[in-house]
VOKOL-187107 format. One record per atom (N, C-alpha, C): residue number from 1; atom name; x, y, z. Coordinates in Angstrom, 2 decimals, m for minus. Example, Ala and Ser with C-alpha at 12.3 -4.5 7.8 and 13.67 -1.06 7.14 Angstrom:
<sites>
midren_marke_xx_yy_zz
1_N_13.19_m5.69_7.80 .
1_CA_12.30_m4.50_7.80 .
1_C_13.20_m3.30_7.80 .
2_N_12.85_m2.25_7.08 .
2_CA_13.67_m1.06_7.14 .
2_C_12.90_0.03_7.87 .
</sites>
This chain:
<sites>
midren_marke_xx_yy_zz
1_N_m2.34_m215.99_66.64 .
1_CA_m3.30_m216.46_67.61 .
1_C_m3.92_m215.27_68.34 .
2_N_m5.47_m215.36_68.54 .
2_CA_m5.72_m214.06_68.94 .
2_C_m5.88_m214.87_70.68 .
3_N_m5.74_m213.42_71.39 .
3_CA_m5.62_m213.40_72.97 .
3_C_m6.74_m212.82_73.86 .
4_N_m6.57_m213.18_75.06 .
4_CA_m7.64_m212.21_75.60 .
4_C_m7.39_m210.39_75.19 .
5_N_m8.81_m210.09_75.95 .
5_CA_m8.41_m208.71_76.12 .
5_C_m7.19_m208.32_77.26 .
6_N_m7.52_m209.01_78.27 .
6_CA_m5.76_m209.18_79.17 .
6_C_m4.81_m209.17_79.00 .
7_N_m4.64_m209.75_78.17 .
7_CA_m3.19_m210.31_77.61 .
7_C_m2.27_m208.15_77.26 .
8_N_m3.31_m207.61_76.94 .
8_CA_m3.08_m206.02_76.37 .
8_C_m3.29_m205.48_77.58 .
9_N_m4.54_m205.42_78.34 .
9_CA_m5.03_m204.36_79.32 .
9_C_m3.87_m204.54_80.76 .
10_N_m3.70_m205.25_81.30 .
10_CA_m3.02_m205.66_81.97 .
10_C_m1.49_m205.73_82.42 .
11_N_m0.76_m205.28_80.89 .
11_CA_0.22_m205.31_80.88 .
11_C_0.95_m203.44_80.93 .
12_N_1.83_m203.07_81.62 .
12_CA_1.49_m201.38_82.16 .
12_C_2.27_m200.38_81.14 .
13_N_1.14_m200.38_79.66 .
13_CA_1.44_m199.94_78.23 .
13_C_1.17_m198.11_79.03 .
14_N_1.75_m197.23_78.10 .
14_CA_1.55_m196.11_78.19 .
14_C_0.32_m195.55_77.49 .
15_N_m0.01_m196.17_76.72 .
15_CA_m1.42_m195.93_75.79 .
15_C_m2.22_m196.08_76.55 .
16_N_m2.48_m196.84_78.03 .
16_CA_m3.99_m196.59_78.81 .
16_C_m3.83_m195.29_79.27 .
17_N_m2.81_m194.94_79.41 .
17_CA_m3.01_m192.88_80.28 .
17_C_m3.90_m192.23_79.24 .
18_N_m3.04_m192.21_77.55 .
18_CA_m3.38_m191.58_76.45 .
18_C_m4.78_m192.20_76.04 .
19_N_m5.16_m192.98_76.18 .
19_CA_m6.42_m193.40_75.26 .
19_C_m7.38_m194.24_76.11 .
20_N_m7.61_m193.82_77.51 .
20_CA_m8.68_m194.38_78.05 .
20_C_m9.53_m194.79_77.38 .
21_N_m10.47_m194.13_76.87 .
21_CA_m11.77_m193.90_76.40 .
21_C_m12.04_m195.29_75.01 .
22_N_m10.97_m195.65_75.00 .
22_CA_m10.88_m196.26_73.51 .
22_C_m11.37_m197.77_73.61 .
23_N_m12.31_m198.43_73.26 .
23_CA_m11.98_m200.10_73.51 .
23_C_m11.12_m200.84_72.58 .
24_N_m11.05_m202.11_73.69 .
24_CA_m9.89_m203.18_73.02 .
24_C_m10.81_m204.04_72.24 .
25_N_m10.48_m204.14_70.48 .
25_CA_m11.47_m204.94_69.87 .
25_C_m10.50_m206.49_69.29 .
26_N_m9.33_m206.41_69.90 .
26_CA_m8.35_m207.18_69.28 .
26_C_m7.14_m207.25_69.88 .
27_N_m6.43_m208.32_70.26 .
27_CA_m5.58_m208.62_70.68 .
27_C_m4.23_m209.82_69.98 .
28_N_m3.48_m209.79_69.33 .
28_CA_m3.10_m211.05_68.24 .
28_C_m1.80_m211.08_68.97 .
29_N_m1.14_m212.22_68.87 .
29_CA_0.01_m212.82_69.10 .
29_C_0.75_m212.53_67.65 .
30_N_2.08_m211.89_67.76 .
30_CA_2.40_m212.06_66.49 .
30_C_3.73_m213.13_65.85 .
31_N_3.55_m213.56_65.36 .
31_CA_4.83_m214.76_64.66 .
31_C_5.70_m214.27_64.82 .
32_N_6.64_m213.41_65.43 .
32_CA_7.60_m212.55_65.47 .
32_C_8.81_m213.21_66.40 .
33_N_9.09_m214.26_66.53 .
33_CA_9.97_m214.79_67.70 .
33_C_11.63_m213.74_67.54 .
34_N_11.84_m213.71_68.68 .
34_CA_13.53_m212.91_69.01 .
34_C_13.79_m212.41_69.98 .
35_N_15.24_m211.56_70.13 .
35_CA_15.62_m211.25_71.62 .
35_C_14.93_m210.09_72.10 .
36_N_15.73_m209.68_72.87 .
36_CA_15.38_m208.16_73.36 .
36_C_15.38_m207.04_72.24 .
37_N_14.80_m205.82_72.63 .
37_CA_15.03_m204.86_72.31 .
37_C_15.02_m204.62_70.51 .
38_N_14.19_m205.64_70.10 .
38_CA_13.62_m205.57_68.39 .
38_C_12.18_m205.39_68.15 .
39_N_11.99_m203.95_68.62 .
39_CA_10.63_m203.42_68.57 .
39_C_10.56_m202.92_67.24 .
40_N_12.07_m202.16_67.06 .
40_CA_12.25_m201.40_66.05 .
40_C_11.98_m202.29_64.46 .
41_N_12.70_m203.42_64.68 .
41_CA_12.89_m204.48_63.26 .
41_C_11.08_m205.12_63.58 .
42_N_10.03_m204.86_63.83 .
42_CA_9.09_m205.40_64.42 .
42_C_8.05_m204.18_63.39 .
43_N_8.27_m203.01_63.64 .
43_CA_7.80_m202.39_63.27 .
43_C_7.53_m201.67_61.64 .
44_N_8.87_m202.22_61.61 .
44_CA_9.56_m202.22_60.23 .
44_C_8.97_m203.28_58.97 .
45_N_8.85_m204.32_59.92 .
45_CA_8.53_m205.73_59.28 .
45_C_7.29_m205.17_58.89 .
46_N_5.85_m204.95_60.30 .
46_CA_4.68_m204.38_59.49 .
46_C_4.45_m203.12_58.74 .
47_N_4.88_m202.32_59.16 .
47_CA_4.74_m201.16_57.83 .
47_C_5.61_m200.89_56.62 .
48_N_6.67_m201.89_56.27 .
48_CA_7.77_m202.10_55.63 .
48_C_7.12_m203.84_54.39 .
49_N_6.07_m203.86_54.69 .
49_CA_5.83_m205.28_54.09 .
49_C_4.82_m205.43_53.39 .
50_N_4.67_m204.22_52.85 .
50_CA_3.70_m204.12_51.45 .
50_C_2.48_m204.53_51.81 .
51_N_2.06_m204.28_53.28 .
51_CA_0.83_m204.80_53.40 .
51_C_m0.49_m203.31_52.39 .
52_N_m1.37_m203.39_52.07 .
52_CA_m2.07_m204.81_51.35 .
52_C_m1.58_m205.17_50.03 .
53_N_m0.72_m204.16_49.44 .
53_CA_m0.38_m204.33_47.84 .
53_C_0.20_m206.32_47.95 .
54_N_1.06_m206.75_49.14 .
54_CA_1.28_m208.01_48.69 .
54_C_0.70_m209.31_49.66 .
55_N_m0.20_m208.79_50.17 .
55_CA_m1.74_m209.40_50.93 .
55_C_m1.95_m210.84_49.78 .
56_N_m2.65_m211.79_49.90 .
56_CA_m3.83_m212.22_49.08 .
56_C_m4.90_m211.33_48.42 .
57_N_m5.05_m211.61_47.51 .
57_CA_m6.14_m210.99_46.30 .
57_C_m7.74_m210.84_47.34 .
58_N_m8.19_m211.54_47.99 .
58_CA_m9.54_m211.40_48.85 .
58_C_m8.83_m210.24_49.50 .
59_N_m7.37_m210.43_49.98 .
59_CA_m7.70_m208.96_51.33 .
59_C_m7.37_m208.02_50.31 .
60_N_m6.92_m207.98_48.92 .
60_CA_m6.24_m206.43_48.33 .
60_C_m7.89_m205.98_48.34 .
61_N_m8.60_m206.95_47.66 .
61_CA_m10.35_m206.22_47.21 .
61_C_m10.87_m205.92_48.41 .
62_N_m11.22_m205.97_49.19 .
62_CA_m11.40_m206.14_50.78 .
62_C_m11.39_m204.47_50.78 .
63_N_m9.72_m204.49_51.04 .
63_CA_m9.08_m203.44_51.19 .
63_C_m9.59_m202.20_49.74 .
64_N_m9.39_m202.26_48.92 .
64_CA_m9.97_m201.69_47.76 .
64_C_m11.42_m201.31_48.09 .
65_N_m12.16_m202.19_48.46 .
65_CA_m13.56_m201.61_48.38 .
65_C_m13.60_m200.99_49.26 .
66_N_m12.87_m201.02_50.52 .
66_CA_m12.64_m200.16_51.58 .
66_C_m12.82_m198.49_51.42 .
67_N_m11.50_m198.63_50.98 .
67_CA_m11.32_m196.96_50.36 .
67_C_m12.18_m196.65_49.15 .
68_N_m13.06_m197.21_48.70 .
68_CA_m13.97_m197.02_47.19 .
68_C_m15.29_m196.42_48.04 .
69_N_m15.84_m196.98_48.78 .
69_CA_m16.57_m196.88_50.04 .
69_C_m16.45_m195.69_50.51 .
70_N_m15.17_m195.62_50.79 .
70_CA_m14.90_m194.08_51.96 .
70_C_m15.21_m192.88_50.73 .
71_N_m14.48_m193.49_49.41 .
71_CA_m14.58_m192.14_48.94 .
71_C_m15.71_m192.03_48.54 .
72_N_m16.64_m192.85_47.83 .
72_CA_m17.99_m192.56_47.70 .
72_C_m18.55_m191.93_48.64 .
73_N_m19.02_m191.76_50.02 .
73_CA_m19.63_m191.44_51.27 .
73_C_m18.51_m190.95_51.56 .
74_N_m17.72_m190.12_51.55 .
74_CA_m17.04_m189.16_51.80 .
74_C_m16.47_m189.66_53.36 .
75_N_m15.97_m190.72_54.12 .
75_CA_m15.54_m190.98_54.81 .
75_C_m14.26_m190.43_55.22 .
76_N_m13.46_m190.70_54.52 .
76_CA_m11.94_m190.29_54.83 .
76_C_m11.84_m189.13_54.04 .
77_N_m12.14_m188.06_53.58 .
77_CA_m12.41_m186.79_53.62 .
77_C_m11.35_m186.33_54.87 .
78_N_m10.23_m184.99_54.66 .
78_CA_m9.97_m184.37_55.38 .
78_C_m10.19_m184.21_56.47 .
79_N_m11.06_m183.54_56.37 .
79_CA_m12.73_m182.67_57.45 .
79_C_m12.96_m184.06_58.62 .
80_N_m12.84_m185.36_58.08 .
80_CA_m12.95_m186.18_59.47 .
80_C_m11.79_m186.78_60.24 .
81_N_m10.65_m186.55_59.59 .
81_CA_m8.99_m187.33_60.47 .
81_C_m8.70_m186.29_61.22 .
82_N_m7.50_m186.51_61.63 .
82_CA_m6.66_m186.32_62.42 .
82_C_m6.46_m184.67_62.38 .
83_N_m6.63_m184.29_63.55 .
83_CA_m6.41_m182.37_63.68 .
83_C_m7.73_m181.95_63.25 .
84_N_m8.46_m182.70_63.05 .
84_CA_m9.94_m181.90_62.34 .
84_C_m10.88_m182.48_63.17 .
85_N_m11.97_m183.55_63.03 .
85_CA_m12.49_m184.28_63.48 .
85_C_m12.36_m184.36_64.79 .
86_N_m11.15_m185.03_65.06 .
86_CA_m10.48_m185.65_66.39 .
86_C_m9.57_m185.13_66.39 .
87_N_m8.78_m184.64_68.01 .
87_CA_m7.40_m184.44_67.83 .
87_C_m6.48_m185.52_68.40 .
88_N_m5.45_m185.30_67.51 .
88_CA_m4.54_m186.62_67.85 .
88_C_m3.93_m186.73_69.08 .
89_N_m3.61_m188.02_69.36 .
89_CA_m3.41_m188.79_71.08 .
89_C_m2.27_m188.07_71.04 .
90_N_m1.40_m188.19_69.63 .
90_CA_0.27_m187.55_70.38 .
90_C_m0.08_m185.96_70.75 .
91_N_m0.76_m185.47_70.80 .
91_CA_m0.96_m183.77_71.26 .
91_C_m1.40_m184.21_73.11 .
92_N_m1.43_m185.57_73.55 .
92_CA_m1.70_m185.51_74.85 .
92_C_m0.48_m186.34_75.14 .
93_N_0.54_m186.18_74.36 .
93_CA_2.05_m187.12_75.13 .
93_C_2.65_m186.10_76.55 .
94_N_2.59_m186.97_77.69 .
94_CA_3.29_m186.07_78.51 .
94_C_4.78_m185.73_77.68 .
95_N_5.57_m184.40_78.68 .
95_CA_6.73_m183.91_77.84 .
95_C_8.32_m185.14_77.90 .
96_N_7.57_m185.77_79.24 .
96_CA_9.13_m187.05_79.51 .
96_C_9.03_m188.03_78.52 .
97_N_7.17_m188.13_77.76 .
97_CA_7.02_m189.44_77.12 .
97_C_7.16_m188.95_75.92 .
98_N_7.34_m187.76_75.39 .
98_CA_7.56_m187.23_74.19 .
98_C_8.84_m187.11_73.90 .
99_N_10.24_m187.39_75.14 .
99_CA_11.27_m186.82_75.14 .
99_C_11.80_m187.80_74.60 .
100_N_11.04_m189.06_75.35 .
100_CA_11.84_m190.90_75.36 .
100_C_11.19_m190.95_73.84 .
101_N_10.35_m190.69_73.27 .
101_CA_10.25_m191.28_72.13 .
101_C_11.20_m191.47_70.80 .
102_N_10.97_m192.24_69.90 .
102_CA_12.31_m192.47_69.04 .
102_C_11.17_m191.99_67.88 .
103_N_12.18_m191.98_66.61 .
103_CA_10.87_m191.97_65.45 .
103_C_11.01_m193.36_64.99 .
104_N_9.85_m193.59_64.28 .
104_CA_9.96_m195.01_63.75 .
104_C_10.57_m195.36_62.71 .
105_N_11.18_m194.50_61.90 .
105_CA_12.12_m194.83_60.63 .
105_C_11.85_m195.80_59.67 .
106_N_10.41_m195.16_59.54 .
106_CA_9.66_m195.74_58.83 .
106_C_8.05_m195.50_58.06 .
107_N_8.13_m195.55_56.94 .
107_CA_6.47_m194.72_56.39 .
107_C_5.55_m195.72_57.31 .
108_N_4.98_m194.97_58.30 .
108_CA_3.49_m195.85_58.81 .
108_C_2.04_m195.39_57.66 .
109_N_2.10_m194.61_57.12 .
109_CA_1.28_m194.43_56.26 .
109_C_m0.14_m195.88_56.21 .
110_N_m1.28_m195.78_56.42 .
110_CA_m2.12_m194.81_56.65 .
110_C_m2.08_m194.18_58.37 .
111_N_m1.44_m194.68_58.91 .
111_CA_m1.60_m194.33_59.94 .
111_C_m0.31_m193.28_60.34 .
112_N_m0.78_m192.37_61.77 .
112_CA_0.27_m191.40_62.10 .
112_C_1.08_m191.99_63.24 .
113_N_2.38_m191.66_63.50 .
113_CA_3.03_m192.15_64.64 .
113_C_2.90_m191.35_66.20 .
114_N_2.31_m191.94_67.18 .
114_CA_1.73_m191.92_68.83 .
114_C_3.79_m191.19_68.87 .
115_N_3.82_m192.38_69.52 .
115_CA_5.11_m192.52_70.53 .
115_C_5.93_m194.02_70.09 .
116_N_7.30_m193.69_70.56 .
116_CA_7.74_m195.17_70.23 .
116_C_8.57_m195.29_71.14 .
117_N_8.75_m196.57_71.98 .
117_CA_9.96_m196.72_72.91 .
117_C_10.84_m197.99_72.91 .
118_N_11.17_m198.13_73.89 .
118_CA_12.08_m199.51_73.48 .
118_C_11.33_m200.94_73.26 .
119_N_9.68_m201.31_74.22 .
119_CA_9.45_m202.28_74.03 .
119_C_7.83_m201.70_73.57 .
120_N_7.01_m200.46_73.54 .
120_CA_5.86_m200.38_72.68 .
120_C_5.71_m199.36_71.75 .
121_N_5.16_m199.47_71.08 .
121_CA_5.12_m199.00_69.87 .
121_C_3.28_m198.21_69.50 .
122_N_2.88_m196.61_69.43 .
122_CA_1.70_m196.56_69.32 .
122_C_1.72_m195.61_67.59 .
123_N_0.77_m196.18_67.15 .
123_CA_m0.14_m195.21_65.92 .
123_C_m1.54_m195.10_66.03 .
124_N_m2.05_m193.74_65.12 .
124_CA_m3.62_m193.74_65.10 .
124_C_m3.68_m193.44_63.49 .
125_N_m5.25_m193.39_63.29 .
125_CA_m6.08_m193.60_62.03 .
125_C_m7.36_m192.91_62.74 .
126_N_m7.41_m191.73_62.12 .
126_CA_m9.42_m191.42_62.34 .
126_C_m9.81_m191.04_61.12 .
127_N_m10.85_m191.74_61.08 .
127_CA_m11.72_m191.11_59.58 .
127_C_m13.39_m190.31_60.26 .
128_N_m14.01_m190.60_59.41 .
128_CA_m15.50_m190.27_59.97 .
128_C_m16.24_m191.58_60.67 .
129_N_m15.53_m192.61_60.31 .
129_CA_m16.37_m194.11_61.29 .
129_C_m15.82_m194.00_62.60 .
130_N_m14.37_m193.78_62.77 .
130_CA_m13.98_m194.38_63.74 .
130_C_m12.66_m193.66_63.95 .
131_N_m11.60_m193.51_65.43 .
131_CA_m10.62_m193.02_66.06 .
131_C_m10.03_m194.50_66.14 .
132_N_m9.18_m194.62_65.94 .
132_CA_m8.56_m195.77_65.96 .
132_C_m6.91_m196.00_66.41 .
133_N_m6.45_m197.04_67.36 .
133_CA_m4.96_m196.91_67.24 .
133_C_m4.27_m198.72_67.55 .
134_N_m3.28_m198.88_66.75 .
134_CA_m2.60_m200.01_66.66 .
134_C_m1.74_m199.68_67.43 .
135_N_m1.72_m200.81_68.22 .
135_CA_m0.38_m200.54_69.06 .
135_C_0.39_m202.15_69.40 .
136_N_1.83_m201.83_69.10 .
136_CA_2.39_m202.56_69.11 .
136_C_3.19_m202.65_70.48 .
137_N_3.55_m204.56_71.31 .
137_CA_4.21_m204.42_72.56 .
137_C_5.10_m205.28_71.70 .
138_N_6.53_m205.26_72.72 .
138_CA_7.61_m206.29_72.71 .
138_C_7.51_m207.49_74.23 .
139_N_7.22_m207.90_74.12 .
139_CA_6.96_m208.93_75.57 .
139_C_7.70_m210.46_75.66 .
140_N_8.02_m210.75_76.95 .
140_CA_8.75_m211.56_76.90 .
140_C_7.67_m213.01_76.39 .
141_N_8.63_m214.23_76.08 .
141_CA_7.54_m215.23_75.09 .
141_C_7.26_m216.04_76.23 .
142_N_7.97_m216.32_77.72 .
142_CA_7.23_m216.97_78.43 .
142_C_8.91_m218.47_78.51 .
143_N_9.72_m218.52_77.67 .
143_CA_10.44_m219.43_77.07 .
143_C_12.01_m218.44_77.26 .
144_N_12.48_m217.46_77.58 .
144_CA_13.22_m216.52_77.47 .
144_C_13.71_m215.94_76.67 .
145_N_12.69_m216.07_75.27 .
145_CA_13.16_m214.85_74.37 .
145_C_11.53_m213.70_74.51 .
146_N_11.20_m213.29_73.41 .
146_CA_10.79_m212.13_73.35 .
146_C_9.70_m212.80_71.61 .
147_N_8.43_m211.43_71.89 .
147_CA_8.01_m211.70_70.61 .
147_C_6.70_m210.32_70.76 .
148_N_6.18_m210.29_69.55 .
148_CA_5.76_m209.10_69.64 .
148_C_3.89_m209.36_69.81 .
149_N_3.05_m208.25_70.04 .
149_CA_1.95_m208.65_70.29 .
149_C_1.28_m207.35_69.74 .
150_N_0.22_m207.47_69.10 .
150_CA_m0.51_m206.08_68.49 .
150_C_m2.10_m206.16_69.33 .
151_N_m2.37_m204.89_69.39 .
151_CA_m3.72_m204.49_69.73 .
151_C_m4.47_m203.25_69.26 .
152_N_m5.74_m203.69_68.74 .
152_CA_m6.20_m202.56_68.21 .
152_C_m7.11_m202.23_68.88 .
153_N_m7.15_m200.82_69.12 .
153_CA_m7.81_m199.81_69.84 .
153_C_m8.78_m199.39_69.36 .
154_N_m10.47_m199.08_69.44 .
154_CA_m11.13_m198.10_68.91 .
154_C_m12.14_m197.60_69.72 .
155_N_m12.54_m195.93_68.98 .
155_CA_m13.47_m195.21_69.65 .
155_C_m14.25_m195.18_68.26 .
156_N_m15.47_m195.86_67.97 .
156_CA_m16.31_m195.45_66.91 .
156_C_m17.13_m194.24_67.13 .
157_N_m16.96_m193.32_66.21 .
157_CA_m17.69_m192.55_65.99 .
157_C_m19.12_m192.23_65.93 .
158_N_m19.93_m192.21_66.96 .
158_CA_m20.89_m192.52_66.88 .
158_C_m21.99_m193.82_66.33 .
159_N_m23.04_m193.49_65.83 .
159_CA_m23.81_m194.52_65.49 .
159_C_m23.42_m195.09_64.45 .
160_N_m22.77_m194.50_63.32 .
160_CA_m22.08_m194.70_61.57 .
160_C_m20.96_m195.65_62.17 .
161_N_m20.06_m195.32_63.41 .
161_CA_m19.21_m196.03_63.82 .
161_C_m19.48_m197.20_64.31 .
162_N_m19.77_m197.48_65.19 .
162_CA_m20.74_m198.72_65.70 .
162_C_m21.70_m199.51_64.54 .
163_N_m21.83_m199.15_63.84 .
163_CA_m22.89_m200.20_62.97 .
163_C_m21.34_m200.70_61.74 .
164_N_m20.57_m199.44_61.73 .
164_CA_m19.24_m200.01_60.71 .
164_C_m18.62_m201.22_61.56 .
165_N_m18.02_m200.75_62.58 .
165_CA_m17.04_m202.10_63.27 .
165_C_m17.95_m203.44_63.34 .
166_N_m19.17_m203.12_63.49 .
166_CA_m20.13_m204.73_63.40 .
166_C_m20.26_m205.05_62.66 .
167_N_m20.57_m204.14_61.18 .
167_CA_m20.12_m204.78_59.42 .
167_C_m18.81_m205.13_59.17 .
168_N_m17.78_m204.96_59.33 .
168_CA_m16.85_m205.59_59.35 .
168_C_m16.01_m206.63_60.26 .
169_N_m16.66_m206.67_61.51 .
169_CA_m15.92_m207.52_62.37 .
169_C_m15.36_m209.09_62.00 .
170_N_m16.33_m209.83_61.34 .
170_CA_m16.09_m211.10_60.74 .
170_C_m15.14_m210.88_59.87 .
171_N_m15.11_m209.62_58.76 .
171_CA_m13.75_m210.11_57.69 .
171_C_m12.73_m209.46_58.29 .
172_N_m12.52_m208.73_59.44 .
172_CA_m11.40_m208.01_60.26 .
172_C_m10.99_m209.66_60.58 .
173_N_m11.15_m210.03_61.83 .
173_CA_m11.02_m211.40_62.39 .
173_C_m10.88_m212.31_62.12 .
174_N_m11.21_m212.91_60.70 .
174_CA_m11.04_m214.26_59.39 .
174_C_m10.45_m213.92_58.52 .
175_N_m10.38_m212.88_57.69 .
175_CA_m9.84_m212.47_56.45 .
175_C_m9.06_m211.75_56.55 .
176_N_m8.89_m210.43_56.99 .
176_CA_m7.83_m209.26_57.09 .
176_C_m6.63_m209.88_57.97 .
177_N_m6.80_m209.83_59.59 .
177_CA_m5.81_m210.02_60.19 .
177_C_m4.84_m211.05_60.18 .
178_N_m5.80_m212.35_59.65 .
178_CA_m4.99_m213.63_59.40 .
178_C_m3.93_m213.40_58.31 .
179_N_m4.04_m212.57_57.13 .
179_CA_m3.59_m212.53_55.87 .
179_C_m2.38_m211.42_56.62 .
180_N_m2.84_m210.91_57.13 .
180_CA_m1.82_m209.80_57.57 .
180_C_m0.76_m210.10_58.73 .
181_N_m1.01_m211.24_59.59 .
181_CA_0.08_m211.88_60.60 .
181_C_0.90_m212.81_59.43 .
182_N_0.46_m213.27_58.36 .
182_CA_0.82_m214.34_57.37 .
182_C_2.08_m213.79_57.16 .
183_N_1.39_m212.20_56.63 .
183_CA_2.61_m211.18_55.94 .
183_C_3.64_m210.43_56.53 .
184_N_3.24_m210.50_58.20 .
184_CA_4.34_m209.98_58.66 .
184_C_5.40_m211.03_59.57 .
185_N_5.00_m212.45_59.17 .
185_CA_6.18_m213.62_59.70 .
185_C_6.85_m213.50_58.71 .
186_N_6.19_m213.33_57.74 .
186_CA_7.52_m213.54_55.90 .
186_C_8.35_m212.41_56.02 .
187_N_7.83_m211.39_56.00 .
187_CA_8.78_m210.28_56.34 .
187_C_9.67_m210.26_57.72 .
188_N_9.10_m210.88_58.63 .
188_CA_10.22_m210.99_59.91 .
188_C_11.12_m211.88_59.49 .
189_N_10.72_m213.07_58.88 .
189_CA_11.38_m214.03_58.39 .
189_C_12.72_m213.28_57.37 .
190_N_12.16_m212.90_56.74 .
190_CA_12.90_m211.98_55.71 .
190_C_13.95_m211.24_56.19 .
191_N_13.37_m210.27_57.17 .
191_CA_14.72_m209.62_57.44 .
191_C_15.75_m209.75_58.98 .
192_N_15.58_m211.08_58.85 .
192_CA_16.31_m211.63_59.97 .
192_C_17.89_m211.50_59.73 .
193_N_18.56_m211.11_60.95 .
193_CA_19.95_m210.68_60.85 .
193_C_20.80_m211.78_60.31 .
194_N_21.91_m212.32_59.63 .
194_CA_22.09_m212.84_59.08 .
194_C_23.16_m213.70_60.50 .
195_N_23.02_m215.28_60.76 .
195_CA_23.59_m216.01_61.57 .
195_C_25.08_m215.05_61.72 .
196_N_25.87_m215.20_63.37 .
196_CA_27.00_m214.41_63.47 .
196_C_27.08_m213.16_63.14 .
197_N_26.09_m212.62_63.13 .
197_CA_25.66_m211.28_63.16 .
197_C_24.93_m210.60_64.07 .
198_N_25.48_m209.24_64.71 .
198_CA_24.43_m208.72_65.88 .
198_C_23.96_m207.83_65.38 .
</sites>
């Protein structure tokens, strides 16, 4: 279920110090129901869950023409990510928020790992369209357990950037993200601790 922009801005994430500048284009509730302190099995679930290789066939092509795209027009080219282009948010971690961080124990691949703590979770992605960062919270469900909530962050890159996020906004919002909350309840589902087990 997607949320306000509130539901993210509002809540006192460490990513507004690091990434002012960035807007909120997305906010999702994620199927993720559980207790405390499973940011970690949260994180795992999405970059651990074959997203897009075991997506639906519309989001693998989606995704495929994506990167067919970049490499034609030289988008994701070196010369425009991370340390080149843009420099990355974790080079602005204060030293206490760099100290608390954990690693994620886990390939985030395409994206690089921010910071990670007990209840949020940050990565980025820059190409030549766009600076981008997913960030994951652990928040309580309102019911007294816990469940997780994603938001994506972006700074488009100029004018190429801005005319990209408006070409894609409809299949981000209908096609991509839906297929991709689908895939990460099966996988939460999946690797749920086994009853009598902590």
């Amino acid at each position: 279920m997607k949320l306000p922009e509130s539901a993210h801005t509002s809540r006192p994430w460490r990513i507004h110090e690091l990434a002012p500048e960035f807007a909120v284009h997305d906010v999702w509730v994620l199927p993720t129901p559980g207790g405390a302190g499973e940011l970690s099995r949260l994180v795992e679930a999405i970059f651990g869950g074959g997203f897009p290789r075991k997506a639906p066939l519309v989001v693998r092509f989606l995704w495929q023409a994506r990167w067919t795209l970049g490499a034609l027009f030289g988008w994701d080219d070196e010369a425009g990510g991370l340390g080149t282009r843009v420099t990355p948010l974790r080079d602005r971690l204060p030293d206490e928020l760099l100290a608390a961080s954990s690693d994620p124990g886990v390939d985030t691949y395409p994206f690089s790992p921010i910071y990670q703590l007990r209840d949020e979770f940050a990565a980025e992605l820059a190409n030549r369209t766009v600076h981008t960062v997913m960030h994951l919270g652990w928040v309580p469900d309102g019911a007294g357990g816990y469940r997780g909530q994603m938001a994506v962050l972006v700074k488009p890159n100029g004018r190429l950037g801005s005319l990209y996020m408006a070409a894609i906004d409809p299949l981000r919002r209908y096609v991509v993200y839906p297929a991709l909350l689908r895939l990460i309840e099966r996988q939460w589902r999946a690797t749920a601790p086994a009853k009598g087990t902590s």
